[in-house]
C-alpha positions as CSV (number, residue, x, y, z in Angstrom):
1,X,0.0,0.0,0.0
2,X,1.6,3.5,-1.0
3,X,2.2,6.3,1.1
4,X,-0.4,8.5,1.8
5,X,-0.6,11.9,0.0
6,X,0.1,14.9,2.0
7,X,-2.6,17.2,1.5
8,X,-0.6,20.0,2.6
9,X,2.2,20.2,0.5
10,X,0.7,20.2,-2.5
11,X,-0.4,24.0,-2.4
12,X,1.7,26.6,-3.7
13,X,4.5,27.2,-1.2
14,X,4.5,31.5,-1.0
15,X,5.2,31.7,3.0
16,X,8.4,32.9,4.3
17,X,6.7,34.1,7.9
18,X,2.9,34.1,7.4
19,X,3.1,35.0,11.3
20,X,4.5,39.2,10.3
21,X,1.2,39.2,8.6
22,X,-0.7,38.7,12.2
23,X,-1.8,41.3,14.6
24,X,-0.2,40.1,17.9
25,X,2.8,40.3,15.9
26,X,5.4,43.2,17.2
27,X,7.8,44.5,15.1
28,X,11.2,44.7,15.6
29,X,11.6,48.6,14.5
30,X,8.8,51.1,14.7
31,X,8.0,52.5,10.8
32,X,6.2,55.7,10.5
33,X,5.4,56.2,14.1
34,X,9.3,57.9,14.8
35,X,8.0,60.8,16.2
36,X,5.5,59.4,18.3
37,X,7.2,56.7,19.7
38,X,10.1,59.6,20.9
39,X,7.6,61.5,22.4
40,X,6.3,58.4,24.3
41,X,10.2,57.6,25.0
42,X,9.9,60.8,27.0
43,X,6.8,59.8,29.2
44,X,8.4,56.7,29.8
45,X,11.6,57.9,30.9
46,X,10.9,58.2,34.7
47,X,10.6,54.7,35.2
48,X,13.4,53.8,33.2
49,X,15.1,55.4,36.5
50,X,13.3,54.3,39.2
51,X,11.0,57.4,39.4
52,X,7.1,57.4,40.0
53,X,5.5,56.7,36.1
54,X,3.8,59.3,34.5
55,X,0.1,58.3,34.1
56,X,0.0,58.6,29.9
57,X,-3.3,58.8,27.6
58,X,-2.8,57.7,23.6
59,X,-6.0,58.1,21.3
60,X,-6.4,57.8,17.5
61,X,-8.9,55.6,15.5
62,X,-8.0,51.8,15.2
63,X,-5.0,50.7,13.0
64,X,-2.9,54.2,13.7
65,X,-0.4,52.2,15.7
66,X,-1.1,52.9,19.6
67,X,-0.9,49.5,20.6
68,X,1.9,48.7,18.7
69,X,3.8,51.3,19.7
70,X,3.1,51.1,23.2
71,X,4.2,47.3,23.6
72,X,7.2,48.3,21.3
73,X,8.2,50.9,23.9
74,X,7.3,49.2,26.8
75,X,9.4,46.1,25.6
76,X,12.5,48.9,25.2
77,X,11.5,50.5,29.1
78,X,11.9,46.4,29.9
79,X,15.3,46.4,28.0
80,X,16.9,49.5,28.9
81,X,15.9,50.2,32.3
82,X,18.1,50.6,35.4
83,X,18.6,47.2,36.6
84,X,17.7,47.9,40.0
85,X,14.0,48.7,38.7
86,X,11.5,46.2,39.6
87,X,9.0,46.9,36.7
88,X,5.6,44.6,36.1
89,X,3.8,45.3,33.4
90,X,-0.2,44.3,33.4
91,X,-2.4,44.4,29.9
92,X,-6.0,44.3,29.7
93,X,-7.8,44.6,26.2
94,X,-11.0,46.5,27.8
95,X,-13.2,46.0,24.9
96,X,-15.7,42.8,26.5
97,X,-15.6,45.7,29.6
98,X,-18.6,48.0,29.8
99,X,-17.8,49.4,32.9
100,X,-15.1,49.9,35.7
101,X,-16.9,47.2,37.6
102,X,-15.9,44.9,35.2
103,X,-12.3,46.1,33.8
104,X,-11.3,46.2,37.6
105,X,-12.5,42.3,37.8
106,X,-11.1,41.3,34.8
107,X,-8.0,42.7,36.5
108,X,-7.9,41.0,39.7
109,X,-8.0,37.4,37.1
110,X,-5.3,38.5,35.5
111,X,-3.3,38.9,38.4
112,X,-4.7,36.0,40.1
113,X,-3.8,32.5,39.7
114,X,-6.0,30.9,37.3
115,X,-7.4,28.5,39.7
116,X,-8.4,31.0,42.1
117,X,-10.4,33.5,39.8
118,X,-13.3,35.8,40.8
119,X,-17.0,35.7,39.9
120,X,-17.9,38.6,37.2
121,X,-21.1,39.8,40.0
122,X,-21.8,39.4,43.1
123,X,-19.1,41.4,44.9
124,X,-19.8,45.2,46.3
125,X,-17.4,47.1,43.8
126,X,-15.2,48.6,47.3
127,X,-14.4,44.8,48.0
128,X,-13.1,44.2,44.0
129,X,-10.9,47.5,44.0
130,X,-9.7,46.4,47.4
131,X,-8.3,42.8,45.9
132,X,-7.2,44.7,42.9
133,X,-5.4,47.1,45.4
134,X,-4.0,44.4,47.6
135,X,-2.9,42.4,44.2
136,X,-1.2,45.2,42.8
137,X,0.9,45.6,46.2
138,X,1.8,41.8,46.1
139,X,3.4,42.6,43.1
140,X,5.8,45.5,44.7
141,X,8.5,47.9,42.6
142,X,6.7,49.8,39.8
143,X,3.8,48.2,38.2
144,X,2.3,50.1,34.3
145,X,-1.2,49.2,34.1
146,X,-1.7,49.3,29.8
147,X,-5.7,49.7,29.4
148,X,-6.2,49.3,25.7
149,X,-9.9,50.3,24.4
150,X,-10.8,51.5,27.2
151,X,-13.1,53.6,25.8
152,X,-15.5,50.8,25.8
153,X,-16.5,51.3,29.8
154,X,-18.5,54.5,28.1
155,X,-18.7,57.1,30.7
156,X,-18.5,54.8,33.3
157,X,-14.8,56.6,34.3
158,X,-14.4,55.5,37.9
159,X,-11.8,53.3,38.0
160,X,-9.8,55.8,36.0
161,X,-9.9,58.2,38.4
162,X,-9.2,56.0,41.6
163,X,-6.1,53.9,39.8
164,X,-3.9,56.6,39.6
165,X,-4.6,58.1,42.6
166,X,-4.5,54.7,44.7
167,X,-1.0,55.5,46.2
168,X,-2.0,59.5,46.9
169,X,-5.1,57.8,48.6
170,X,-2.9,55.1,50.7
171,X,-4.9,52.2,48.9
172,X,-1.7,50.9,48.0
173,X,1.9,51.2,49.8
174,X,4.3,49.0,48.4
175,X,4.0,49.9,44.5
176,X,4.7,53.1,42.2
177,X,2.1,52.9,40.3
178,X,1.2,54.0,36.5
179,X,-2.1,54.0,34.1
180,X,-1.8,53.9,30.2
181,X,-5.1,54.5,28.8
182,X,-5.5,53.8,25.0
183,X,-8.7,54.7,23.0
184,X,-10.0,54.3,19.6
185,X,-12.4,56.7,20.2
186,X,-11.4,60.5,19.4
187,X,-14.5,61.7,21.4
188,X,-13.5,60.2,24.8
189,X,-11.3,61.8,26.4
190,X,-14.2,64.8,26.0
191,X,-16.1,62.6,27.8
192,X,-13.9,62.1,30.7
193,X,-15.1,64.1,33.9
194,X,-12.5,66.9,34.7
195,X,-11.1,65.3,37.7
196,X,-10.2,61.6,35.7
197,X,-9.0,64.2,32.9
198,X,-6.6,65.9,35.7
199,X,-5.2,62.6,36.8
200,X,-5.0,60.0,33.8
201,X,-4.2,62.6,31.3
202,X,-0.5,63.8,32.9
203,X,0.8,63.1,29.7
204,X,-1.2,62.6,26.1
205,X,-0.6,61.5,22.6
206,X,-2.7,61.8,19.7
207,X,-2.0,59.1,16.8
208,X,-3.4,60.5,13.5
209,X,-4.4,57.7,10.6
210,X,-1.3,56.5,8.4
211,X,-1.7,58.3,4.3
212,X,-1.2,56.0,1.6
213,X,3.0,56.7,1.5
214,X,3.1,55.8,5.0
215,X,1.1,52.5,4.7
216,X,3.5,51.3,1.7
217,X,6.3,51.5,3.9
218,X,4.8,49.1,6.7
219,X,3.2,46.9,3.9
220,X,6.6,46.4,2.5
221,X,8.2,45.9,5.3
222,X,6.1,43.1,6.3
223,X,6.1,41.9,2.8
224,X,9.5,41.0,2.4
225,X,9.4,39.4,5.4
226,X,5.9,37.5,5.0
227,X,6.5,36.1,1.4
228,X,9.1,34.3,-0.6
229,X,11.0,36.2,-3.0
230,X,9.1,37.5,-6.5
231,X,5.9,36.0,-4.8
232,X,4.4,39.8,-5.1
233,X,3.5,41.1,-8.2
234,X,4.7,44.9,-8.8
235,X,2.5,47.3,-7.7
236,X,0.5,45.2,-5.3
237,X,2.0,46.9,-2.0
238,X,0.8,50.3,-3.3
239,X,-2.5,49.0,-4.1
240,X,-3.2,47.5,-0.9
241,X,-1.8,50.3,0.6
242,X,-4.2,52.8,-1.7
243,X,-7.4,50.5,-0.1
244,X,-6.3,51.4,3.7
245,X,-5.4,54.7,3.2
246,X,-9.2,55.3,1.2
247,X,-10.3,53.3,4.1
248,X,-8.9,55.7,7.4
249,X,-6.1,55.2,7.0
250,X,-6.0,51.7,9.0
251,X,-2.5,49.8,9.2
252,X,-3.9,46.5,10.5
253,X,-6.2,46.4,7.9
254,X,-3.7,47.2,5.2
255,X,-1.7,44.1,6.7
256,X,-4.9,42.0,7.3
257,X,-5.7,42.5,3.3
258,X,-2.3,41.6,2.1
259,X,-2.6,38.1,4.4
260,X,-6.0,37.3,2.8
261,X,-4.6,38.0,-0.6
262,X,-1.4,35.6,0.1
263,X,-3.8,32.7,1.5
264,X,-5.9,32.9,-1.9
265,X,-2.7,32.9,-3.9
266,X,-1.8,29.6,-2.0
267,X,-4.6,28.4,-3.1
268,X,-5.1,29.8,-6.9
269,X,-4.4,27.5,-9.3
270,X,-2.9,30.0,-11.6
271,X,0.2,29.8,-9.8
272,X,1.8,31.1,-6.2
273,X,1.8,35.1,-7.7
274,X,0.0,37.8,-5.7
275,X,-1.7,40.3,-8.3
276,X,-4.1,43.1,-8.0
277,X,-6.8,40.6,-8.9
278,X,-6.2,38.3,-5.7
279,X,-6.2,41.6,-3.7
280,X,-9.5,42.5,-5.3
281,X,-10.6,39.3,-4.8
282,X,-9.6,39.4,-0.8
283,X,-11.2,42.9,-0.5
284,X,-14.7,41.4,-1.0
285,X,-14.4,38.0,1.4
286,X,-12.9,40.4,3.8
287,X,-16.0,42.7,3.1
288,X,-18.3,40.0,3.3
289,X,-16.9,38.4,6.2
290,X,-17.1,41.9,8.3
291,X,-20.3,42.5,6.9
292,X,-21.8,38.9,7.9
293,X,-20.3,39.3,11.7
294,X,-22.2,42.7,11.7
295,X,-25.4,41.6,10.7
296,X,-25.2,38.2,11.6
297,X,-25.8,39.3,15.4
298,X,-28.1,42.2,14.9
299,X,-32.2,42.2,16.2
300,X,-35.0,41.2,13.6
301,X,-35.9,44.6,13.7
302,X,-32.3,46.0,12.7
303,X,-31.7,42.6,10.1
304,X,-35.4,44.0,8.2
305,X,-34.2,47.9,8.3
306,X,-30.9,46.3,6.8
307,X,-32.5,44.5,4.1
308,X,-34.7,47.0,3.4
309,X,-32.4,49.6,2.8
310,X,-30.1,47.4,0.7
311,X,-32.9,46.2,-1.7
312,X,-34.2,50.0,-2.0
313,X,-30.5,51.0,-2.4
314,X,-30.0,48.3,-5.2
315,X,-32.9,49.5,-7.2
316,X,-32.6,53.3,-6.6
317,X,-30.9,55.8,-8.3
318,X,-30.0,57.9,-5.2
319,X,-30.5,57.7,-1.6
320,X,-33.8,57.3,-0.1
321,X,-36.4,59.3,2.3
322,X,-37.0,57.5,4.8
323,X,-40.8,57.9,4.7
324,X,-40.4,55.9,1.0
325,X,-38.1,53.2,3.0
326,X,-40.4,53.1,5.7
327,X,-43.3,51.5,3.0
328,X,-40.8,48.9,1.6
329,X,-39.7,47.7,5.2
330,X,-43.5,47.2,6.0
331,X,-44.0,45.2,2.8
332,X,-40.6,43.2,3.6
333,X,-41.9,43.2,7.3
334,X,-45.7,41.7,5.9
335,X,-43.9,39.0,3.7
336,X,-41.5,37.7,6.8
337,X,-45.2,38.0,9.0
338,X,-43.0,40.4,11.1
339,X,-44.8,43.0,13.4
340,X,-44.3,46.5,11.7
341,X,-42.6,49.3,13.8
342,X,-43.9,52.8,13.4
343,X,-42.1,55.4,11.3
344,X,-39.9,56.9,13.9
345,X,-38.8,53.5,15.7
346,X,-37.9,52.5,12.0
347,X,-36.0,55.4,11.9
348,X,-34.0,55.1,14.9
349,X,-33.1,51.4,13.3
350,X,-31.5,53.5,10.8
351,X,-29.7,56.0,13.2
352,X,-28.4,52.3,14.4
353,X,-27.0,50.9,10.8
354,X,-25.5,54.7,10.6
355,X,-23.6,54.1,13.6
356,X,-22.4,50.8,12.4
357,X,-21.0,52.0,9.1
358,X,-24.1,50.1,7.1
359,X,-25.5,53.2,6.3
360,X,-25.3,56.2,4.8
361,X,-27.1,59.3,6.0
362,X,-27.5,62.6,4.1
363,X,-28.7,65.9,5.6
364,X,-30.7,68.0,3.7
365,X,-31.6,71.4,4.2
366,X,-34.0,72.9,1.9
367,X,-35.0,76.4,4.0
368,X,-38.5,77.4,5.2
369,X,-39.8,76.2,2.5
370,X,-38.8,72.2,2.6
371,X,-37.2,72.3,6.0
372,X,-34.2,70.2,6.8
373,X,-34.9,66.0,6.6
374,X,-32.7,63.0,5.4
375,X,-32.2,60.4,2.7
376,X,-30.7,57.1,3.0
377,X,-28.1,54.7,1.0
378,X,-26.5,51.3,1.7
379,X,-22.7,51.0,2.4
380,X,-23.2,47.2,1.4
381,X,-24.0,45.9,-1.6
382,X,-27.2,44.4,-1.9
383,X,-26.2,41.1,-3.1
384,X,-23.9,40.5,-0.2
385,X,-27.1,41.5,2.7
386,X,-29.1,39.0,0.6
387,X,-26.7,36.2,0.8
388,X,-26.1,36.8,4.9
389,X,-29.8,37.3,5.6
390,X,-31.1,34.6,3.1
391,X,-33.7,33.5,5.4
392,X,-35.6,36.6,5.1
393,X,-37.8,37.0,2.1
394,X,-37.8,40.5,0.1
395,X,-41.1,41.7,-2.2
């Protein structure tokens, strides 16, 4: 009996390092971030000597390079740093965290043992900041708390004001203590009351998106470590890059693309060449894919409003009034025997899809005489809605 056939080696070989291409990946040099990463150098430079950390807020959209930056740096403070400095370092990714209830729980489990973690509810919020306190003691020396997305607790800022004022407070004794707040959300540090803006914001740093120029750069630099040699066809990194850059500008998505496209060239059978095609072609599964976890997960309500304005989009020639919308989603809502919302609770559905980038809202303002109202347009092609929401039936 012959050997079995190994399925895996009979795709096109194209990897050199598939893992550069991944987004816990940290690079080994910072590109297009020089300045930033100097000035973050300089808020960083206390500990570095043993001095009390500066607490340090970084915001920008996501992709801009705030969280690659920081563990960059923070691997360099690590490196560099007086020997004598005891420094911990504790990460949380606050973007499951609604609240400071729950970002201070989820880190008490990270510093606890795994065996001995804490129930999400049921504990008075004093007795979880007082094991987060007595855990952050345990540890001793100078401890940076990194609080990436934090901007998902919402207003909820509490924690961010008592963490950097634990040791002023005497909550904790033994540690120097440091808060690095990051946030994809330009608007929340305006949201922050004055006296967490006063504490957590010592030292700031705004991270604006990458341009198309800057976004080749990284994109080739991963590139040439990612793929094996002439596995990229010309003028494929400045594409790719050309998408991000129309597209805010987002590194990590730029990256992302250019992995999709190098798993369908792996699998073309055409030959192990990355074109413009393949990147086309990785665009839309990208597309799709984002576009059927954002819908996949939405109310009946919202999934209708989505279809509606999809179909109506498909067969327009120009955005919609809502009124007009609001009669196709009843018809759609009749033919799926769905109840039918009223006009303004359809509208606020909309409001919803604008927020999640499925929609596109125009103002209009048209003076005394037509007074100011709004029209409506997909962001996602209707075909695509239709294939994720094929259960629903359209007039």
């Amino acid at each position: 009996m012959g050997k079995a056939e190994n399925p895996f080696t009979s795709l096109n070989e194209i990897w050199a390092n598939r893992d550069v291409l991944h987004e816990d990946y940290t690079p080994t040099e910072i590109l297009e971030r020089e300045s930033e990463r100097d000035k973050l150098a300089a808020h960083l430079a206390p500990v570095a000597n043993g001095n009390r950390p500066n607490n340090i807020f970084l915001y920008g959209k996501t992709g801009v390079g705030k969280t690659v930056v920081t563990e960059y740096m923070l691997g360099k403070l690590d490196e560099f740093k007086d020997p004598t400095v005891d420094l911990s370092v504790v990460t949380l990714n606050c973007q499951n965290c609604s609240s400071s209830y729950q970002v201070a729980v989820a880190l008490v489990n990270e510093l606890h043992d795994e065996t001995d973690q804490i129930s999400p509810t049921g504990y008075p919020a004093e007795t979880v900041y007082q094991y987060l306190y007595d855990e952050l003691d345990q540890l001793g020396g100078t401890v940076l708390v990194v609080l990436d997305e934090i901007d998902a607790i919402g207003d909820d800022d509490g924690l961010l004001y008592e963490l950097p004022r634990a040791r002023s407070k005497g909550d904790v004794e033994n540690v120097k203590l440091g808060v690095i707040g990051i946030s994809n959300d330009l608007e929340f540090k305006k949201n922050l009351s004055s006296k967490v803006k006063s504490t957590l914001c010592e030292k700031e740093l705004v991270f604006t998106p990458y341009d198309a120029t800057e976004l080749q750069t990284i994109v080739m630099d991963r590139a040439e470590s990612a793929f094996l040699d002439d596995v990229v066809q010309d003028g494929v990194i400045e594409h790719v890059a050309a998408i991000a850059a129309k597209n805010s500008g987002d590194a990590r998505q730029a990256i992302r693309l250019l992995r999709e496209a190098g798993d369908l060239a792996k699998q073309s059978e055409s030959g192990a060449v990355v074109t413009d095609d393949i990147v086309e072609a990785a665009k839309e599964e990208l597309e799709a894919s984002r576009i059927e976890r954002a819908v996949d997960d939405l109310p009946l309500q919202t999934k209708l409003a989505t279809l509606t304005l999809a179909f109506r989009t498909e067969a327009s020639s120009g955005p919609i009034r809502t009124a007009a919308l609001h009669d196709t989603y009843c018809q759609i809502a009749r033919e799926n025997g769905v109840e039918r919302r009223s006009h303004d609770a359809f509208r606020d559905q909309l409001d919803d899809l604008d927020m999640l980038g499925i929609a596109l809202r125009h103002r209009h303002n048209e003076g005394r005489g037509g007074g100011i109202y709004y029209t409506w347009e997909s962001d996602i092609a209707y075909g695509v809605v239709r294939d994720v929401l094929d259960e629903l039936n359209t007039p």
